[in-house]
VOPAGU-2260 file (C-alpha; in pm, 1 decimal, decimal comma):
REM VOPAGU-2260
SITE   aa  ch    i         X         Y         Z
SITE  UNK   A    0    2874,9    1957,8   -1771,7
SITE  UNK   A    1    3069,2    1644,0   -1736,2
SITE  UNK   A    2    3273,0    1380,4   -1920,4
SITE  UNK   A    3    3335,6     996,9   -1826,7
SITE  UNK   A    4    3660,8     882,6   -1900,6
SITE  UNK   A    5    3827,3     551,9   -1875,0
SITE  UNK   A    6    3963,4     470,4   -1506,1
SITE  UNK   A    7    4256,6     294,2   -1723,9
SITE  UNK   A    8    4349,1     476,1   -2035,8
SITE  UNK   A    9    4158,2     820,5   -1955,2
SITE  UNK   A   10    4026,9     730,0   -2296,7
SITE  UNK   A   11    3697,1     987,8   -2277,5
SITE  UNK   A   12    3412,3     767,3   -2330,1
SITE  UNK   A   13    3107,1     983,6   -2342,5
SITE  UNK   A   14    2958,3    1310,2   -2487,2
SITE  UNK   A   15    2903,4    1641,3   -2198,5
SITE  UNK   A   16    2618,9    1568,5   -2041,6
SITE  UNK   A   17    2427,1    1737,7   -1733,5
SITE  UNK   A   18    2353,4    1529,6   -1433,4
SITE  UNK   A   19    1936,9    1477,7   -1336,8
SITE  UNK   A   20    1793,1    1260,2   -1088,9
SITE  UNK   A   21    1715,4     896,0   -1171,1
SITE  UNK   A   22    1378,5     810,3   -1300,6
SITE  UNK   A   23    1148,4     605,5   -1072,2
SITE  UNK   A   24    1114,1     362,1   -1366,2
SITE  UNK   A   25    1493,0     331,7   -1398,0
SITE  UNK   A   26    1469,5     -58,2   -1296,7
SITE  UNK   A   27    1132,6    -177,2   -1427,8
SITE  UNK   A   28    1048,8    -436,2   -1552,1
SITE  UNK   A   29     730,6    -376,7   -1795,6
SITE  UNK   A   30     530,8    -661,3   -2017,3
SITE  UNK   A   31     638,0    -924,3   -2199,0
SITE  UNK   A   32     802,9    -844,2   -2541,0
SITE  UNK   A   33     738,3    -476,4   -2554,3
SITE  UNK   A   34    1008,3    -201,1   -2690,6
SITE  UNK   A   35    1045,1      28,2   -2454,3
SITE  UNK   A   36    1220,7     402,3   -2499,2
SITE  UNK   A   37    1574,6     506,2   -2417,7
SITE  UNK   A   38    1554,2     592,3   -2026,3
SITE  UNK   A   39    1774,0     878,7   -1986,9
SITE  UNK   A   40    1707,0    1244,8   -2232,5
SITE  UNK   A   41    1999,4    1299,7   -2471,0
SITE  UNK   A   42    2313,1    1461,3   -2298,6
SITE  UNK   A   43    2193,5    1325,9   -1919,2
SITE  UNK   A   44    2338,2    1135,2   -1681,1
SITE  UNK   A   45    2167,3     993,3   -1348,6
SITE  UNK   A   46    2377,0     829,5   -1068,6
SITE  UNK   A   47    2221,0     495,7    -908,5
SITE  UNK   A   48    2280,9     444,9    -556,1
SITE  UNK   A   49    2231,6     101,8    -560,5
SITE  UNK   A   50    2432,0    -202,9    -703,8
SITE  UNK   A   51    2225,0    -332,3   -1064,7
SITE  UNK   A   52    2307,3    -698,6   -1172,5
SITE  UNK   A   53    2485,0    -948,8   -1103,3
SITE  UNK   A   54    2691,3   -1122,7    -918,8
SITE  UNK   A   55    2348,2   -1209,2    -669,3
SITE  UNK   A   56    2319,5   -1303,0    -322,1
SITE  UNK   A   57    1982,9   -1470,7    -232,9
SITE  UNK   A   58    1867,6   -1332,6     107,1
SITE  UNK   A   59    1945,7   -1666,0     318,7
SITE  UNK   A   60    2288,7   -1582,6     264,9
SITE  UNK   A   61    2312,4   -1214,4     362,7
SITE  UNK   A   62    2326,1   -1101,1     745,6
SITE  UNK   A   63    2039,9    -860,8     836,2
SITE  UNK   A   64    2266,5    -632,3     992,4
SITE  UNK   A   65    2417,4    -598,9     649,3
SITE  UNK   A   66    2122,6    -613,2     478,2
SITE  UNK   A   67    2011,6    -293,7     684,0
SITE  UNK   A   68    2306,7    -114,5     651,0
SITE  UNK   A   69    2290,0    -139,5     282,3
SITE  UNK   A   70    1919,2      28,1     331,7
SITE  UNK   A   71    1682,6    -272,1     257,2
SITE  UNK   A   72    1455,2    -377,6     621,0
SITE  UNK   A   73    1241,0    -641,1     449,4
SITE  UNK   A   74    1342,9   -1004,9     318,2
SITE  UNK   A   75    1330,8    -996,3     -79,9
SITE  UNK   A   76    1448,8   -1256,4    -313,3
SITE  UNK   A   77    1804,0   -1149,3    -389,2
SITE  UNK   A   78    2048,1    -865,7    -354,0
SITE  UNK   A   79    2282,7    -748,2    -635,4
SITE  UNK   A   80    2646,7    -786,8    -484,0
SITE  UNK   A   81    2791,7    -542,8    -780,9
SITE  UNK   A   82    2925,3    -202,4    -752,0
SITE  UNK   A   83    2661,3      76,2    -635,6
SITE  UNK   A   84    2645,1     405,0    -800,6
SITE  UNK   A   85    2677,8     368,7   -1180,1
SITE  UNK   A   86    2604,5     622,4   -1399,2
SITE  UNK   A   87    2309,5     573,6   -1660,6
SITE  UNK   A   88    2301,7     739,6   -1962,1
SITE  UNK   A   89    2130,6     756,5   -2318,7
SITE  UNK   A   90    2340,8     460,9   -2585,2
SITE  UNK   A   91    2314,3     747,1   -2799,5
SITE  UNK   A   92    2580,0     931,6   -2599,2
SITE  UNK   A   93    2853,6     633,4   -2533,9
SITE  UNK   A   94    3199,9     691,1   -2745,8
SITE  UNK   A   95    3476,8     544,9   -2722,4
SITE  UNK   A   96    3366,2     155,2   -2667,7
SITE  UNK   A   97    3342,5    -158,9   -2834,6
SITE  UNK   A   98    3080,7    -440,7   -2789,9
SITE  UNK   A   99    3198,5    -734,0   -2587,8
SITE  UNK   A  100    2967,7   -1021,8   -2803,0
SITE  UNK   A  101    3033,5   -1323,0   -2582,7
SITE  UNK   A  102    2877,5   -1095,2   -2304,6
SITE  UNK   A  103    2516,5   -1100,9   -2445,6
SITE  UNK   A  104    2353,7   -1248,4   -2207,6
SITE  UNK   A  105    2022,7   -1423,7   -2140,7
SITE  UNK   A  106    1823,1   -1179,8   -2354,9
SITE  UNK   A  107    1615,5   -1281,2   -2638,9
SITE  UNK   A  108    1509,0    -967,5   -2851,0
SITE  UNK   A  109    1880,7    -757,2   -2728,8
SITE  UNK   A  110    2094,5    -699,4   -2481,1
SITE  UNK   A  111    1949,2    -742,6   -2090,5
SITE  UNK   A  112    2306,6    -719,3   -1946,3
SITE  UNK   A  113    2317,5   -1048,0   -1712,1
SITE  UNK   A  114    2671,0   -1111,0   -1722,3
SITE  UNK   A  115    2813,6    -797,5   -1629,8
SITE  UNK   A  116    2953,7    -508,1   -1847,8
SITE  UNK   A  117    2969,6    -616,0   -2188,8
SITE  UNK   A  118    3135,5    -225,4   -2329,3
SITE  UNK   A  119    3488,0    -228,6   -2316,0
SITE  UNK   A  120    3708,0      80,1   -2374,7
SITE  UNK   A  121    3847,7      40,7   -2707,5
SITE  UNK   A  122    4211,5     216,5   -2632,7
SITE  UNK   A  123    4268,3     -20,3   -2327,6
SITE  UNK   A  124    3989,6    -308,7   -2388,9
SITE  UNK   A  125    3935,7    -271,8   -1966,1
SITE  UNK   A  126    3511,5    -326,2   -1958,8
SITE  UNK   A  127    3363,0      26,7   -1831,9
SITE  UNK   A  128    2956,2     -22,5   -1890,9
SITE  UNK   A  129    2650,8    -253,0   -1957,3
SITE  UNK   A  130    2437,1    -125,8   -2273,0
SITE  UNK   A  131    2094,6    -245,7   -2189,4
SITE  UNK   A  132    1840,7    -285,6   -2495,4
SITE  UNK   A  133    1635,4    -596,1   -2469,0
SITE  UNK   A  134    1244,8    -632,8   -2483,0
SITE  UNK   A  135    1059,6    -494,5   -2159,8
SITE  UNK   A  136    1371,3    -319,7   -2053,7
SITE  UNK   A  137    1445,1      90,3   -2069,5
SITE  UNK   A  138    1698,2     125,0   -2302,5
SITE  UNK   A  139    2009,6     275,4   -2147,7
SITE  UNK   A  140    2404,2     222,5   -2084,1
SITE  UNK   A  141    2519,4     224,1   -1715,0
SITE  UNK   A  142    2846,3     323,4   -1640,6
SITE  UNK   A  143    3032,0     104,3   -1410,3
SITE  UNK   A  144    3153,0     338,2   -1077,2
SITE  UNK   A  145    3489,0     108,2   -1068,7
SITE  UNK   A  146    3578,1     149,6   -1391,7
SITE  UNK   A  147    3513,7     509,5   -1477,1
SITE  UNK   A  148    3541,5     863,1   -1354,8
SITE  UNK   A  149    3410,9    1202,2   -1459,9
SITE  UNK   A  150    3559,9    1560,4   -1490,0
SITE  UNK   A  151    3354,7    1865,5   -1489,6
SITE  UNK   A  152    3419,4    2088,6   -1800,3
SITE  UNK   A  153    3553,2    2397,5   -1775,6
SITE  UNK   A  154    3517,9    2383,8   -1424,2
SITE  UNK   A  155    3179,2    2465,8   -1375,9
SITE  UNK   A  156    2790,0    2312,7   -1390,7
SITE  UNK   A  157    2518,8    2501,7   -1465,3
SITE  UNK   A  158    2313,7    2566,5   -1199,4
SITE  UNK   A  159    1964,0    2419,6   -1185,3
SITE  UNK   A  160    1604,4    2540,4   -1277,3
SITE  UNK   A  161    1418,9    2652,5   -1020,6
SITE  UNK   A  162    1058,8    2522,5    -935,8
SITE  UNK   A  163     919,3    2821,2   -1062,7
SITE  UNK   A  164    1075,1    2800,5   -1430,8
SITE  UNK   A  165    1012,5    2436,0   -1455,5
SITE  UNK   A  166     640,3    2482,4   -1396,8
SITE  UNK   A  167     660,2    2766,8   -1646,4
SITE  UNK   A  168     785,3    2485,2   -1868,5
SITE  UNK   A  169     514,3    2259,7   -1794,3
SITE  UNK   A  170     670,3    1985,6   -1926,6
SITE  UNK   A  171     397,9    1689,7   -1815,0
SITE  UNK   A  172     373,4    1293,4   -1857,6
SITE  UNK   A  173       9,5    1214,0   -2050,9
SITE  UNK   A  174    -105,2     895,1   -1858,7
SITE  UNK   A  175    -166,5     670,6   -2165,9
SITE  UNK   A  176      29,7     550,4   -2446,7
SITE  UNK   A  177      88,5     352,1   -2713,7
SITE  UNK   A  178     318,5      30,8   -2699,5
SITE  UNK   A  179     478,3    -112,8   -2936,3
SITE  UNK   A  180     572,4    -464,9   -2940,4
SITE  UNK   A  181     800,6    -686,8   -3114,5
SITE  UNK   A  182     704,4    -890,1   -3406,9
SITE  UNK   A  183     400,0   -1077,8   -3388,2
SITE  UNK   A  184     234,6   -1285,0   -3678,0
SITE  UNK   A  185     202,0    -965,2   -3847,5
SITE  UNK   A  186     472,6    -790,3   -3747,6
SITE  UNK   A  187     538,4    -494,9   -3484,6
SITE  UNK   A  188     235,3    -377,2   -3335,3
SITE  UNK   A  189     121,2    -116,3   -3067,7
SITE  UNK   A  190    -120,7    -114,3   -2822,5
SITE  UNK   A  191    -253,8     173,4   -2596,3
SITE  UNK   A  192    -224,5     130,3   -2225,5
SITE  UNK   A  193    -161,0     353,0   -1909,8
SITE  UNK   A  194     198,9     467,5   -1888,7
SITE  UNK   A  195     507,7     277,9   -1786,1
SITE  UNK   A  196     635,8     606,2   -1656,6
SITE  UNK   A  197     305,3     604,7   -1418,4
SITE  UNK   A  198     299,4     272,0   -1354,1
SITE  UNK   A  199     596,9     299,8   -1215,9
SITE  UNK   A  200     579,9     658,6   -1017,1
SITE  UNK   A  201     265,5     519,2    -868,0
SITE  UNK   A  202     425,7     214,2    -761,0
SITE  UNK   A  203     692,6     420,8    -580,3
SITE  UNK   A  204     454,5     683,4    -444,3
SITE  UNK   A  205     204,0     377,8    -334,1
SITE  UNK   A  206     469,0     215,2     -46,4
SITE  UNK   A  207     518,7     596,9     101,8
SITE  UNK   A  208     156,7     638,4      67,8
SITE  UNK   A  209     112,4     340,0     276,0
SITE  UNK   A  210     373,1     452,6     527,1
SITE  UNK   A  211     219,0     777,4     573,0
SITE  UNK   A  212    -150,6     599,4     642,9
SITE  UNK   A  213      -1,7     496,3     969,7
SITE  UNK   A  214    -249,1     150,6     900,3
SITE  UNK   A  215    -506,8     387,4     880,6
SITE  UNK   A  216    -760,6     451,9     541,8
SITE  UNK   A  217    -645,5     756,3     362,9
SITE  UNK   A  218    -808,2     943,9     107,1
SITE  UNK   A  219    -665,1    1087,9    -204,5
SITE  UNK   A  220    -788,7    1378,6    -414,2
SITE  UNK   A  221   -1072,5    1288,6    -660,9
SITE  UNK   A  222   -1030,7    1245,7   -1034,5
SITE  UNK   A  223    -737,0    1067,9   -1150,2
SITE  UNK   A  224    -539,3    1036,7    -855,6
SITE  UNK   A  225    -828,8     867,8    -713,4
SITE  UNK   A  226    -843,4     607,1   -1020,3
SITE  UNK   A  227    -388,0     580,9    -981,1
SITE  UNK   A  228    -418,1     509,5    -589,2
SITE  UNK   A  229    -767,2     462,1    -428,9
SITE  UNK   A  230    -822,0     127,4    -528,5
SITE  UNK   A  231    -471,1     -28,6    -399,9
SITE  UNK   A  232    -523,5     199,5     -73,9
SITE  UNK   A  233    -850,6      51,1     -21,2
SITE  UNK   A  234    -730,2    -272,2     -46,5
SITE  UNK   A  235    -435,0    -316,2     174,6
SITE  UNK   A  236    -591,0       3,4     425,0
SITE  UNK   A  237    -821,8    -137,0     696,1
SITE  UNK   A  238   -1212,1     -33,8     583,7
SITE  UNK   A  239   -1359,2     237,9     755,5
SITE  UNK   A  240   -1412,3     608,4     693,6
SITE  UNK   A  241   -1094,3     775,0     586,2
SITE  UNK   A  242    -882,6     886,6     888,3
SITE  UNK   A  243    -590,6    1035,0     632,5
SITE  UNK   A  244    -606,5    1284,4     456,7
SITE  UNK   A  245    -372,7    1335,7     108,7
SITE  UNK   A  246    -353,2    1635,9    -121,4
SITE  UNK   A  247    -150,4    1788,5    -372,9
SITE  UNK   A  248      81,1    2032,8    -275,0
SITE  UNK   A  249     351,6    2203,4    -456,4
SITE  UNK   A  250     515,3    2524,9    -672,1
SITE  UNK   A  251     187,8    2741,3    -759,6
SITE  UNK   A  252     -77,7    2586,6    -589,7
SITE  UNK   A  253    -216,3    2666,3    -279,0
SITE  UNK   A  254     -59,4    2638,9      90,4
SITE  UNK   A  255    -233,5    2311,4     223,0
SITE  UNK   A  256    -373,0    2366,7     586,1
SITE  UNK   A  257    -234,3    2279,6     894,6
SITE  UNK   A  258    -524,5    1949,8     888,1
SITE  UNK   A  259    -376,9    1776,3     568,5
SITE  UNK   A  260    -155,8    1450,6     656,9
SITE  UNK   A  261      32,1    1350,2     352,3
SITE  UNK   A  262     140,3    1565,1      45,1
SITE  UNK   A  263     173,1    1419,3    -306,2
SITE  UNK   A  264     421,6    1679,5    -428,5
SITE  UNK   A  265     734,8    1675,5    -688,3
SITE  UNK   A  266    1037,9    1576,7    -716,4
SITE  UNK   A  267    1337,5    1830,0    -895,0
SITE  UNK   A  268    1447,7    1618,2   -1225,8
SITE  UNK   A  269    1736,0    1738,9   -1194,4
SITE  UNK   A  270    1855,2    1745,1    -847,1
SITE  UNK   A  271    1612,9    1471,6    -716,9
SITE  UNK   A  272    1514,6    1704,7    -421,8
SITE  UNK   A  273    1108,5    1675,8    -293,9
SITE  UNK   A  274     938,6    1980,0    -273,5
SITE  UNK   A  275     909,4    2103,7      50,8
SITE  UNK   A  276     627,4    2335,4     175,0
SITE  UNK   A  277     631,0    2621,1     439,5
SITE  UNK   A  278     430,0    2595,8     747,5
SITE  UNK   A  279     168,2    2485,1     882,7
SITE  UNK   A  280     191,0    2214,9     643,1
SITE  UNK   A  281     598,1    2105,3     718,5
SITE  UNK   A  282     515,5    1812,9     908,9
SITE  UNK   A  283     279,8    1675,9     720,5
SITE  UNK   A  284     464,3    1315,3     471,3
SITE  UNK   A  285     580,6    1419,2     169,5
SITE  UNK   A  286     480,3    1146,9    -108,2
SITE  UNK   A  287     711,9    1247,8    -379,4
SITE  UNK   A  288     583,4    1205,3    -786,3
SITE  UNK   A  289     803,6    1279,6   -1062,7
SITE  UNK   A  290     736,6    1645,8   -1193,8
SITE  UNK   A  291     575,0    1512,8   -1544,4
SITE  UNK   A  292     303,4    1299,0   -1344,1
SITE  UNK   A  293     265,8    1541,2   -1104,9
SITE  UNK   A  294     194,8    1873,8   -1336,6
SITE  UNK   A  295     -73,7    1633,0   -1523,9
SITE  UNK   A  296    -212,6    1516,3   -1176,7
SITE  UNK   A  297    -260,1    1911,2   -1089,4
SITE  UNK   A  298    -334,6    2022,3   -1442,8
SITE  UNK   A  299    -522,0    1745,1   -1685,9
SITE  UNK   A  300    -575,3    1750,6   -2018,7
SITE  UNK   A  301    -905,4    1554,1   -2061,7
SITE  UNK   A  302    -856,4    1558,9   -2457,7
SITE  UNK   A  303    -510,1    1617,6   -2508,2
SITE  UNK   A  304    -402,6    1610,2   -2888,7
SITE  UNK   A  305    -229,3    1328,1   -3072,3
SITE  UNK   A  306     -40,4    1398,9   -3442,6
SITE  UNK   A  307    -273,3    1505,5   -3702,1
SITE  UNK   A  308    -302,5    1299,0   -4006,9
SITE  UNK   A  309    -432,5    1288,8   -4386,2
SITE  UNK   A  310    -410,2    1632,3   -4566,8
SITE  UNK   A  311    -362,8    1867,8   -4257,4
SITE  UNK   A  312     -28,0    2038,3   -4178,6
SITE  UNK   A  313     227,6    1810,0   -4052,5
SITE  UNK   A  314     250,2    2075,3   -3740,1
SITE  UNK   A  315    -100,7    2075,9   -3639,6
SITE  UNK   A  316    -230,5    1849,8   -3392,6
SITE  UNK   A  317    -629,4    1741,8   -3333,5
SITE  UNK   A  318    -831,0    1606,7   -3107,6
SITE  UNK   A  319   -1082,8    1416,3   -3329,4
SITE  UNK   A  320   -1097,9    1139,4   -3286,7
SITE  UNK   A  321   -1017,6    1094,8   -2940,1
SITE  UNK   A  322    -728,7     920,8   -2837,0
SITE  UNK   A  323    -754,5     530,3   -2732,0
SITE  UNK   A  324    -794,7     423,6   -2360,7
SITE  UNK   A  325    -668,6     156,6   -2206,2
SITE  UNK   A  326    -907,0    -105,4   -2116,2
SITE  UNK   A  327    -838,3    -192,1   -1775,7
SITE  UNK   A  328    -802,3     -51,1   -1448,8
SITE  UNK   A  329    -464,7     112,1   -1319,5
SITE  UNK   A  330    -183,0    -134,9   -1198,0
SITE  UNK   A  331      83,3     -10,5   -1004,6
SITE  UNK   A  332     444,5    -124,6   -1081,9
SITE  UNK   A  333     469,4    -414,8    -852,5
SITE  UNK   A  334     878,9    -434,4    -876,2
SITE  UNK   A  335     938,5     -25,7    -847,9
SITE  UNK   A  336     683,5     -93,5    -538,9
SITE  UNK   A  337     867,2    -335,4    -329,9
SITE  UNK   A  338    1237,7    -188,2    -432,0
SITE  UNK   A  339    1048,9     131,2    -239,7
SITE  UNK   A  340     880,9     -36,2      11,6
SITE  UNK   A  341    1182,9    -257,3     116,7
SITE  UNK   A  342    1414,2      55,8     182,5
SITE  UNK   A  343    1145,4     225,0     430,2
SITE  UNK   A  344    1260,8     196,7     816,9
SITE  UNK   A  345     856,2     169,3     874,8
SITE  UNK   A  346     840,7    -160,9     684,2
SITE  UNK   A  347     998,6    -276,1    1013,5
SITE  UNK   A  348     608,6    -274,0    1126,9
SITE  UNK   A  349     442,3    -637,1    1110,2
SITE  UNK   A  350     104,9    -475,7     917,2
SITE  UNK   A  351     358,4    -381,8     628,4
SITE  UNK   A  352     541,8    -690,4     646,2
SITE  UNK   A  353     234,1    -878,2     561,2
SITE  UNK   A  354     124,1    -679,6     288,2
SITE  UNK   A  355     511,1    -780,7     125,0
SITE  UNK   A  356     376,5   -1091,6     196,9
SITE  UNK   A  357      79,3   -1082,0      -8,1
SITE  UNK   A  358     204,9    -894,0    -302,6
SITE  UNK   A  359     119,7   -1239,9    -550,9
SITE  UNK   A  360    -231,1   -1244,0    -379,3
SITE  UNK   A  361    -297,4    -862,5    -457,7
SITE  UNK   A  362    -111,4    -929,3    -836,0
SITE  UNK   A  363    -357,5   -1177,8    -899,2
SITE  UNK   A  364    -674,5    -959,5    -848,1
SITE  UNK   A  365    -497,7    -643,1   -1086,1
SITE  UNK   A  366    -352,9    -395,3    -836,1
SITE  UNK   A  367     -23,2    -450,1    -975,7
């Protein structure tokens, strides 16, 4: 396990805490004065390769020789000229800081961290990290990489699960939710609606998806992976019978065939690695999902239970009645499906550049 200490003061400004991979949702964006959950699990820590916030840079200004070699191969509006590689963790597991006020900045429900770190080390007062709290935003702290360093306790990490144990665990994302929202006429409120956490997986899974078509229709398996992807596919794919083929592959299922193009298969939470699969199936794309929305995708729960109420058991959950549904189609994250898109060398390719192009067009008639 690690600590983060002060670059400064060496003023230790965080609890131990196990690095994961980042979740695909880390930098959306998600309806319009909803409270959204702290990001990271308790005693985590994720690194982000790539700067967050400001100062910006709108794309007329940057060189597309720099703009490549930072990773992005598409115009998009603006590119964050901050440090990369900040470390995002829970607010629950910050010490050692105080809040700089006068760095609020334009939020309107918290803190949406606009104008830069606004934690400073309370030994040295140097400003190490950007708490992050405001409406439609995850909640989380990130860590700035200039202004803090970590040391590994005791001189040793623990070493990670393997796929086989965290299947065991079956620790899986339910596609639906309830959201709550701030204060309306009479007061917070909740809604049920398809998960952020899918939303944004499936807008992250939907530009490699669209890579691995080759600009040719693919089909996905049926049942919910159908209703997450088919529909988006569809529309941007030419029409025609399906000349793709995409199934799920991964730890305990079977060995896909030599035939099979594209694999919708996990990604390690904690190491961020893809799941790779023996032959004959190496060469076909790998179309990582994070392991919660994968082990649903491969093992639903039609009628999953929600918290019993009334005079049963506070530990006994029920199925009756049936949980809400949302009541409209799936939408893909349109922001965690250009940040993918963009960073793809195939997006080079003038059939992908024009679907970037029409990404208000397909917006407007509910893909996104």
């Amino acid at each position: 396990m690690f600590v983060f200490v002060c670059a400064s003061c060496d003023t230790e400004l965080t609890v131990p805490l196990s690095q994961v991979s980042l979740p695909p949702h880390a930098r959306q964006s998600y309806g319009n004065g909803v409270q959204l959950p702290v990001l990271m699990e308790p005693g985590t820590f994720a690194v982000d390769p790539d700067p967050w916030g400001g100062p910006w840079r709108m794309w007329d200004e940057i060189d597309p020789g720099e703009a490549e070699a930072r990773g992005i191969y598409a115009p998009v509006y603006a590119l964050s000229d901050s440090a990369p590689g900040a470390s995002v963790i829970a607010p629950g597991d910050i010490r050692g800081t105080r809040l700089m006020p006068e760095k609020r900045g334009g939020a309107c429900c918290g803190l949406d961290g606009a104008d830069g770190p606004n934690l400073a080390c309370v030994t040295c007062g140097l400003p190490v990290a950007t708490r992050i709290d405001d409406c439609s935003l995850w909640q989380a702290v990130r860590l700035s990489s200039d202004a803090v360093y970590r040391f590994l306790l005791d001189g040793v990490d623990a070493a990670p699960l393997s796929w086989k144990e965290l299947t065991e665990k079956g620790e899986s994302t339910p596609p639906f939710e309830p959201i709550a929202t701030w204060g309306g006429r009479l007061g917070s409120s909740h809604y049920w609606s398809w998960s952020p956490q899918w939303e944004a997986a499936a807008g992250q899974a939907l530009a490699h998806l669209l890579v691995a078509s080759e600009g040719q229709p693919v089909k996905v398996p049926d049942g919910l992976t159908t209703d997450v992807f088919q529909r988006a596919l569809d529309a941007m794919l030419p029409a025609g019978p399906p000349k793709r083929r995409a199934v799920l592959a991964g730890p305990g299922r079977p060995a896909p065939d030599a035939a099979v193009d594209i694999l919708l298969v996990p990604v390690h939470p904690q190491t961020g690695q893809t799941w790779t699969p023996a032959s004959p199936a190496a060469s076909a794309y790998p179309v990582p999902l994070p392991l919660g929305v994968w082990l649903w995708l491969t093992s639903p729960q039609p009628n999953f239970p929600v918290p019993a109420s009334g005079g049963i058991p506070q530990d006994v959950l029920r199925d009756d009645p049936l949980p809400p549904r949302p009541n409209y189609l799936f939408r893909a994250d349109r922001g965690s499906f250009q940040h993918t898109l963009v960073r793809l060398p195939a997006v080079r390719s003038p059939w992908l550049r024009e679907i970037l192009a029409n990404l208000t067009q397909y917006t407007s008639t509910g893909l996104f």
